[in-house]
Backbone as JSON, one array per atom type, in Angstrom:
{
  "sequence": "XXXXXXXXXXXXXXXXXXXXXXXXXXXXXXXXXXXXXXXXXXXXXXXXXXXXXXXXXXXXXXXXXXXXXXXXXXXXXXXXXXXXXXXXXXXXXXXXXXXXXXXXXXXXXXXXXXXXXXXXXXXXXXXXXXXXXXXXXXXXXXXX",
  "N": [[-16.31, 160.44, 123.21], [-15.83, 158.15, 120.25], [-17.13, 156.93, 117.58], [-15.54, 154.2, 115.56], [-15.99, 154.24, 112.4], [-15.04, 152.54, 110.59], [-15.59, 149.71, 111.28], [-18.36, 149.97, 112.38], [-20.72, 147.88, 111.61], [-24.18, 148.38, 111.21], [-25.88, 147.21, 109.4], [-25.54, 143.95, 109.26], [-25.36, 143.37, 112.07], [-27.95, 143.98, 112.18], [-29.34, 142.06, 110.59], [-28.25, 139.45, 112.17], [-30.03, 140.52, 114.14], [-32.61, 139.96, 112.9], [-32.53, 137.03, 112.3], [-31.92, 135.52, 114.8], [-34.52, 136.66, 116.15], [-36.78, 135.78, 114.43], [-35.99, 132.84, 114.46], [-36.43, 132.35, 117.23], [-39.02, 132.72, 117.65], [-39.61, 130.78, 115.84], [-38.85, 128.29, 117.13], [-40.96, 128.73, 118.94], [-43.34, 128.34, 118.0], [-43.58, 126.11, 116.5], [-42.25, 123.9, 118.36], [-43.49, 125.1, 121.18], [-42.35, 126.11, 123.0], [-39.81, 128.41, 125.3], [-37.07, 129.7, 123.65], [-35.15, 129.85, 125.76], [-31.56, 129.93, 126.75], [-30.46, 129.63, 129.5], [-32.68, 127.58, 130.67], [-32.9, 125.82, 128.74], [-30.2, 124.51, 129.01], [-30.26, 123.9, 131.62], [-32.4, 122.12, 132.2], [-31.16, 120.53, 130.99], [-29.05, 119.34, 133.08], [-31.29, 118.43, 135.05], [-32.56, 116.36, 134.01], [-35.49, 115.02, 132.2], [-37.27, 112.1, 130.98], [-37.55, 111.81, 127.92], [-37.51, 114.18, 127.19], [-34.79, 115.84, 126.42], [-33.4, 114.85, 124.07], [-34.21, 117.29, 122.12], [-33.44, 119.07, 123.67], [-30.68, 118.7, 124.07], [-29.59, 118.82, 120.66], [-30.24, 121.47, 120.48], [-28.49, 122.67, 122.54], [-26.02, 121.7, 121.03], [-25.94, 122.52, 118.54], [-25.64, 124.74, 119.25], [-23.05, 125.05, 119.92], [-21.63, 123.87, 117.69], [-22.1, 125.93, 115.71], [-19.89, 127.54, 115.31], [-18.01, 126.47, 114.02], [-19.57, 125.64, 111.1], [-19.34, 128.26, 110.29], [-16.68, 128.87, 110.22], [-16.51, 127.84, 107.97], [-17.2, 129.06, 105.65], [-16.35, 132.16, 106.17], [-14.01, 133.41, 107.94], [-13.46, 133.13, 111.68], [-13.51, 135.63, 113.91], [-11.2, 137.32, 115.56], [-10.7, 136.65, 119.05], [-10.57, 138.16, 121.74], [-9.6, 138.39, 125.22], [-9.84, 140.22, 127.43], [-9.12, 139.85, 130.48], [-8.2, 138.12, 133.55], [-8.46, 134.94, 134.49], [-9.4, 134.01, 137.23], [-11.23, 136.6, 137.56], [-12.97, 135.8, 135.38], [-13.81, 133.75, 135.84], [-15.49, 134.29, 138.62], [-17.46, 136.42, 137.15], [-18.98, 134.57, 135.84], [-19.56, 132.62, 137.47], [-21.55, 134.51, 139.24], [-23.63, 135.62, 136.86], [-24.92, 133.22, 136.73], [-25.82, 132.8, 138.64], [-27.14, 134.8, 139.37], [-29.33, 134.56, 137.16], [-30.73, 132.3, 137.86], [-32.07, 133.29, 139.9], [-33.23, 135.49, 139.01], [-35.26, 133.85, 137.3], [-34.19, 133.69, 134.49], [-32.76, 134.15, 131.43], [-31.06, 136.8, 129.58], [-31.88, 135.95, 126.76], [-33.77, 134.21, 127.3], [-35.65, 136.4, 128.36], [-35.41, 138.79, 127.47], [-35.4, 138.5, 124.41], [-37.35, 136.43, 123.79], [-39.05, 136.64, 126.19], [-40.23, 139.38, 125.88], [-41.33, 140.0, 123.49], [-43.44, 138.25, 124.3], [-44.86, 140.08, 125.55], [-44.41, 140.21, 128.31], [-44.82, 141.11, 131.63], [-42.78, 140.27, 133.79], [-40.64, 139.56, 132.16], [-39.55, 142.03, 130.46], [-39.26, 144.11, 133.03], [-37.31, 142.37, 133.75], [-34.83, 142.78, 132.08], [-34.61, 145.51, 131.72], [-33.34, 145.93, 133.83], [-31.19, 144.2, 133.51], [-30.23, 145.93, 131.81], [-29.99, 148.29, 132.86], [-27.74, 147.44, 134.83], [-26.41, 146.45, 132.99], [-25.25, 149.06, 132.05], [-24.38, 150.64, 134.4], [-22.26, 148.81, 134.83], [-20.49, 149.78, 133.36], [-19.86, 152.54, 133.45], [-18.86, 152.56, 135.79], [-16.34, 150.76, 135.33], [-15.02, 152.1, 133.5], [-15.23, 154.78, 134.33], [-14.91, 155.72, 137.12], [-13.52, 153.59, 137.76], [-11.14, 153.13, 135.96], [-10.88, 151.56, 134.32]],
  "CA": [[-16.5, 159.14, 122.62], [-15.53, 158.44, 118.73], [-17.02, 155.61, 116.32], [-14.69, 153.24, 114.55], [-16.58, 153.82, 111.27], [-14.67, 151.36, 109.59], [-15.96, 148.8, 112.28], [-19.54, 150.33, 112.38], [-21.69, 146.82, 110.48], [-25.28, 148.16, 111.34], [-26.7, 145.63, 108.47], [-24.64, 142.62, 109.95], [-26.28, 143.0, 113.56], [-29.65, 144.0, 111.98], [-29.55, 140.69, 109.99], [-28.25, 138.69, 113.2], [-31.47, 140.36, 115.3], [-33.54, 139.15, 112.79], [-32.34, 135.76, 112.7], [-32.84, 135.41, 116.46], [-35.76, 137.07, 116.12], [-37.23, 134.43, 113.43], [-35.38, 131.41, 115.43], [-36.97, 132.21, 118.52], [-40.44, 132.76, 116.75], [-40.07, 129.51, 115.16], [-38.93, 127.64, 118.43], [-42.27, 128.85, 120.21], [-44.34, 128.05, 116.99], [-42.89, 124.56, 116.37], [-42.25, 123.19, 119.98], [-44.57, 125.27, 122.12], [-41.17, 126.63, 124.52], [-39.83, 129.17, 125.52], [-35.69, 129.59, 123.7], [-34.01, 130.62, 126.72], [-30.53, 129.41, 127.01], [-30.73, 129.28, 130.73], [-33.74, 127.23, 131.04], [-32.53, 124.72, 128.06], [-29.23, 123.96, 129.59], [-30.81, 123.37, 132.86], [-33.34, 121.38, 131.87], [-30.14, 118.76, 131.02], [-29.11, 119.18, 134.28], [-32.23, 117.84, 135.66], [-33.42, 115.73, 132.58], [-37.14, 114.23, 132.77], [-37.55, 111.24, 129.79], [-38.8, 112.51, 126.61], [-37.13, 115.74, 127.1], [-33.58, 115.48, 126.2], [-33.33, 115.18, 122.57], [-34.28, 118.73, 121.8], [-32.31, 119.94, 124.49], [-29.47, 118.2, 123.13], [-29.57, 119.51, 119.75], [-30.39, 122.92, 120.65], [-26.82, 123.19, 122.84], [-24.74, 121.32, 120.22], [-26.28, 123.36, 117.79], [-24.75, 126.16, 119.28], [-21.58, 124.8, 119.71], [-21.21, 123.64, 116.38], [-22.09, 126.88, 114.57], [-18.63, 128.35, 114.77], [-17.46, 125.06, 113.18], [-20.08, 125.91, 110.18], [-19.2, 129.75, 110.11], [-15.57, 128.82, 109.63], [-16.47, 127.08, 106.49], [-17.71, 130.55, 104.89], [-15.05, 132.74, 105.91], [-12.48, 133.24, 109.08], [-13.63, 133.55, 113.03], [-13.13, 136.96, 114.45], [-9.76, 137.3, 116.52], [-11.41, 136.47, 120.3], [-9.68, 138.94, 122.78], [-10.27, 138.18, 126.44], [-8.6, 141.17, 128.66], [-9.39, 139.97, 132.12], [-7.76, 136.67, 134.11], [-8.83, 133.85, 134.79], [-10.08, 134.63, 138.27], [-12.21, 137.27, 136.87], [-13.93, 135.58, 134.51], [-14.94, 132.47, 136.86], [-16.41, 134.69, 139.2], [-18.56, 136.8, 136.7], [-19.58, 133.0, 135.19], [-20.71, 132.53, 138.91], [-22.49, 136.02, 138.86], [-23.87, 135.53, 135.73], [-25.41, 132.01, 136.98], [-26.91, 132.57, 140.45], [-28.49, 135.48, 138.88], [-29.74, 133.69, 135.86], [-31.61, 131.38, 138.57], [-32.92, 134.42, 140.8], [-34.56, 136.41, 137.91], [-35.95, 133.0, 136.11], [-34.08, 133.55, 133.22], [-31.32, 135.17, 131.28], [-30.72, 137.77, 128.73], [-31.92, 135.42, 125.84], [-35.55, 134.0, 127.81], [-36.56, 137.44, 129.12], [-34.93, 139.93, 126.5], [-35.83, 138.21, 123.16], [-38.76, 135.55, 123.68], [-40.38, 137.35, 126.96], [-40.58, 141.01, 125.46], [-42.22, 139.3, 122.6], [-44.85, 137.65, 124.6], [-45.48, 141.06, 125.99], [-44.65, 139.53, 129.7], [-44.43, 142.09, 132.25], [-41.5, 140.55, 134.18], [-39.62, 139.99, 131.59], [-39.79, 143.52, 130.62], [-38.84, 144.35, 134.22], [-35.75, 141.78, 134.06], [-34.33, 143.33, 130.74], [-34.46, 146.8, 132.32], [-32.52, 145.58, 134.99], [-30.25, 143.88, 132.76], [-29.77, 147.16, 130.78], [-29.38, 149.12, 133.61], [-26.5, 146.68, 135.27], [-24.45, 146.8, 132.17], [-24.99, 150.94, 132.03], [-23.88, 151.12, 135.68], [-21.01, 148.28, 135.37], [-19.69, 150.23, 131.73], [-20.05, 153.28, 133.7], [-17.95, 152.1, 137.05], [-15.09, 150.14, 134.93], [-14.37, 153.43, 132.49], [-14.99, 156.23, 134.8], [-14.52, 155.23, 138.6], [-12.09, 152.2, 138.18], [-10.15, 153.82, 135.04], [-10.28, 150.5, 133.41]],
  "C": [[-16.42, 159.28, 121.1], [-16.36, 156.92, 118.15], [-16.0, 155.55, 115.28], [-15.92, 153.16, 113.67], [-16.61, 152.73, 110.75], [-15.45, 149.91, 110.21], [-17.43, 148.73, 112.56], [-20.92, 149.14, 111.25], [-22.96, 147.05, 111.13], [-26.2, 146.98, 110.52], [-26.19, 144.42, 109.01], [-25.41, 142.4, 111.23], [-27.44, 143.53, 112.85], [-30.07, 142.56, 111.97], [-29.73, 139.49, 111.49], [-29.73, 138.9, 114.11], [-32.42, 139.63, 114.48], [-33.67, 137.63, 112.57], [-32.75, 135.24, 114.16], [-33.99, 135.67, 116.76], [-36.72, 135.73, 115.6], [-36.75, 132.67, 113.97], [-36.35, 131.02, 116.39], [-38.47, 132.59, 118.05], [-40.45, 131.13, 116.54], [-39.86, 128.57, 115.86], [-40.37, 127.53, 118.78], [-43.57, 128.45, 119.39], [-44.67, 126.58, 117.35], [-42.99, 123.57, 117.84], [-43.04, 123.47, 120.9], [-43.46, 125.86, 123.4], [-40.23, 127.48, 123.68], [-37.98, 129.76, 125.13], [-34.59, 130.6, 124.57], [-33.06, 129.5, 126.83], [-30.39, 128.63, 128.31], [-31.38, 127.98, 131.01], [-33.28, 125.81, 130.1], [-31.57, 123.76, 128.53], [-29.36, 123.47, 131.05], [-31.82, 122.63, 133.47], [-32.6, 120.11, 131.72], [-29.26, 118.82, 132.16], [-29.6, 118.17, 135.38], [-33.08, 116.98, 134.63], [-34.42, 114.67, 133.15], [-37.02, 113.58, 131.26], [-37.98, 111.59, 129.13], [-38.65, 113.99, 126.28], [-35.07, 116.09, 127.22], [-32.99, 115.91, 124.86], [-32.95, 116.51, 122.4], [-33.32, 119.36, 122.44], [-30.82, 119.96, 123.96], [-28.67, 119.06, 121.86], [-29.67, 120.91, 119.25], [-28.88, 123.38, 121.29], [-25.94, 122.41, 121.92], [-24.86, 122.16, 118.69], [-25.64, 125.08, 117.67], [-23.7, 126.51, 119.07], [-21.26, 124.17, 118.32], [-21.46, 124.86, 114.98], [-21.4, 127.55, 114.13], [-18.04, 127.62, 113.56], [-18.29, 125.22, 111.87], [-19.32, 127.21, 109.78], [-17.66, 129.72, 109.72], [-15.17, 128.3, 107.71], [-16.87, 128.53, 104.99], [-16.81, 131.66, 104.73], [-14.46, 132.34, 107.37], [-13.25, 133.87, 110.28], [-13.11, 134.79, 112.94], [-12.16, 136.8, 115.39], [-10.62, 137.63, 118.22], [-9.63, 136.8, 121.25], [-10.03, 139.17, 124.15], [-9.18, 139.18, 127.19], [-9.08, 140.82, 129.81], [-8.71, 138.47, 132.28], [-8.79, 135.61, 134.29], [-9.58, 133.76, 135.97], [-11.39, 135.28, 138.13], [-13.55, 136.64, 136.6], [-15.42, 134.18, 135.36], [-15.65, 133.28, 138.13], [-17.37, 135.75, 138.59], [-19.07, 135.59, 136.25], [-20.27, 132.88, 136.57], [-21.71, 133.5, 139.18], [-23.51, 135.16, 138.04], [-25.27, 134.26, 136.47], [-26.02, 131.7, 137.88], [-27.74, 133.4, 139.97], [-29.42, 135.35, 137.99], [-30.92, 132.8, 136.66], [-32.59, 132.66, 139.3], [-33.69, 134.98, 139.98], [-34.96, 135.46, 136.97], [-35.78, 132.94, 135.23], [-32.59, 134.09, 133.14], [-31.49, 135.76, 130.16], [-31.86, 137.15, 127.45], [-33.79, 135.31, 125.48], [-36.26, 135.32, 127.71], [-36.79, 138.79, 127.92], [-35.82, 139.91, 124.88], [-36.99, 137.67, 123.22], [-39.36, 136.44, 124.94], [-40.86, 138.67, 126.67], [-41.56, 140.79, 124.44], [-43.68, 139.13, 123.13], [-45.53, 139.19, 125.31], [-45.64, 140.5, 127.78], [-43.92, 140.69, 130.85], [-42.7, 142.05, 133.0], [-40.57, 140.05, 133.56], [-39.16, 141.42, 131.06], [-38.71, 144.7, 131.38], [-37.2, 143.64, 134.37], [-34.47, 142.24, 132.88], [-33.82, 144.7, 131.18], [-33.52, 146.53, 133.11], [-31.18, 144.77, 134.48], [-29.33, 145.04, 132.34], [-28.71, 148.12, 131.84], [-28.14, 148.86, 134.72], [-25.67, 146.72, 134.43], [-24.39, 148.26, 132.09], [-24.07, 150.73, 133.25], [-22.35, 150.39, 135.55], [-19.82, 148.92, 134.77], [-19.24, 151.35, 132.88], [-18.7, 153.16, 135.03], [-16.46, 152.06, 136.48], [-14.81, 151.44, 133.99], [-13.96, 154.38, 133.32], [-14.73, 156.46, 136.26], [-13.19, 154.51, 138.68], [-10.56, 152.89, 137.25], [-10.2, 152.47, 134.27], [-10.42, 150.15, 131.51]]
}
């Protein structure tokens, strides 16, 4: 295995964790919930009166931050190697299991490790150790 030095921005993803970090702090301060992706977007799904808004503004918020970030400098060249096929059945993956373990990457990883919550903890590990095994499969089993 080699590092792309040139490519190597430890300060760039520091900065980004602590933004998320400080986001999702100031979510749970401010509102009293919990900024999982999962749980937000599925909340407008099933929308209860009086709980909308936020939701709202939290997913257009997302989607509109490339649209800011372009204004600063230039998107990163987005390189998708897999079909179309593929991708809609890890999106299905991704989304049944997102319901089965009560969360996703975002809930369990960032805000439940925080709260010191055992099964998030437990669902993070299991996260970790699904992308080790899948990295691990697609390089050195599959050849891909």
């Amino acid at each position: 295995m080699t590092i792309d030095w040139a490519a190597f921005t430890p300060w760039s993803a520091l900065a980004g964790g602590v933004l998320i970090g400080l986001a999702a702090t100031l979510f749970i301060l401010l509102n009293g919930r919990i900024a999982g992706i999962s749980g937000i977007v599925g909340g407008l799904l099933n929308p209860t009166k009086g709980d909308i808004a936020w939701r709202l503004a939290f997913v257009l918020g997302m989607l509109l931050a490339p649209a800011a970030w372009v204004l600063f400098t230039q998107l990163p060249e987005i390189r998708i190697e897999a079909g179309y096929p593929l991708i809609v059945v890890a999106g299905l993956i991704v989304g049944i299991s997102t319901r089965y373990g009560a969360g996703c990457t975002s809930g369990h990883g960032v805000c439940g490790i925080s709260r010191l919550s055992p099964r998030s903890l437990v669902a993070t590990l299991a996260f970790m150790a699904t992308g080790f095994m899948t990295v691990f499969v697609a390089r050195h089993l599959i050849g891909a």
